[in-house]
C-alpha positions in Angstrom: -0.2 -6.3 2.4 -0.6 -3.0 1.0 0.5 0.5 1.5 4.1 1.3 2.5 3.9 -2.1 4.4 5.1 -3.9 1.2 8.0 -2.1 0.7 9.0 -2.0 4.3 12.9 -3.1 4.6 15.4 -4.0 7.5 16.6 -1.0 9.3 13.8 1.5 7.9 12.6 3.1 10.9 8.2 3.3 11.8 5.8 4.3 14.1 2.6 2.3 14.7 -0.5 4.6 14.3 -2.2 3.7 17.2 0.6 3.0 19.8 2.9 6.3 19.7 3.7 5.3 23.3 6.2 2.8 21.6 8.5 5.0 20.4 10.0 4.8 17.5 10.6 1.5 16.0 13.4 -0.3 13.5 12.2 -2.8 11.2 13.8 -6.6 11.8 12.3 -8.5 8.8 8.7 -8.6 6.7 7.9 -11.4 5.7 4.2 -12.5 4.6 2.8 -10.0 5.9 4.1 -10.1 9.2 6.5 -7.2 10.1 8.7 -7.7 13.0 9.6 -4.5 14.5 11.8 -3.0 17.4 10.3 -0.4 19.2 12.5 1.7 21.6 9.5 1.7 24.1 8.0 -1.4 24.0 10.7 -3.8 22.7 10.5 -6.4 19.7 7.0 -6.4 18.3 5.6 -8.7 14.9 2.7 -6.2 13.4 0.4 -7.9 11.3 1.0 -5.3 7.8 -2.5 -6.9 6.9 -4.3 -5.1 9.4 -1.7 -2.4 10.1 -0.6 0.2 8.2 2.6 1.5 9.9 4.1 5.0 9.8 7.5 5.5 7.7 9.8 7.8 10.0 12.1 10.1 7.6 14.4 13.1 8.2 16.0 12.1 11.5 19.3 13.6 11.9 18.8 16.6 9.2 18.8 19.8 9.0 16.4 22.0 6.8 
């Protein structure tokens, strides 16, 4: 697992690159590799973070 995948936490908030359909989506655990992730549009997903490299979603909620 590389990229920001490794350091992916519980509650950190992603997008997968080639679903934006899903929605945003709150990380539930990563463990070996395998990233369990609720997205608002297509429910509790477990991404494989060897072959995916998800999208950290920051600045929600802030102003400039």
């Amino acid at each position: 697992m590389t990229g920001i995948n490794a350091i992916l936490e519980p509650g950190m908030l992603v997008r997968h690159p080639g679903a934006p359909e899903w929605g945003i989506g709150q990380v539930q655990s990563n463990i070996a590799g395998r990233i369990t992730v609720n997205f608002r549009e297509a429910g509790k997903l477990v991404i494989d973070g060897n072959t995916i490299a998800l999208e950290l979603v920051t600045g929600l909620g802030t102003q400039p």
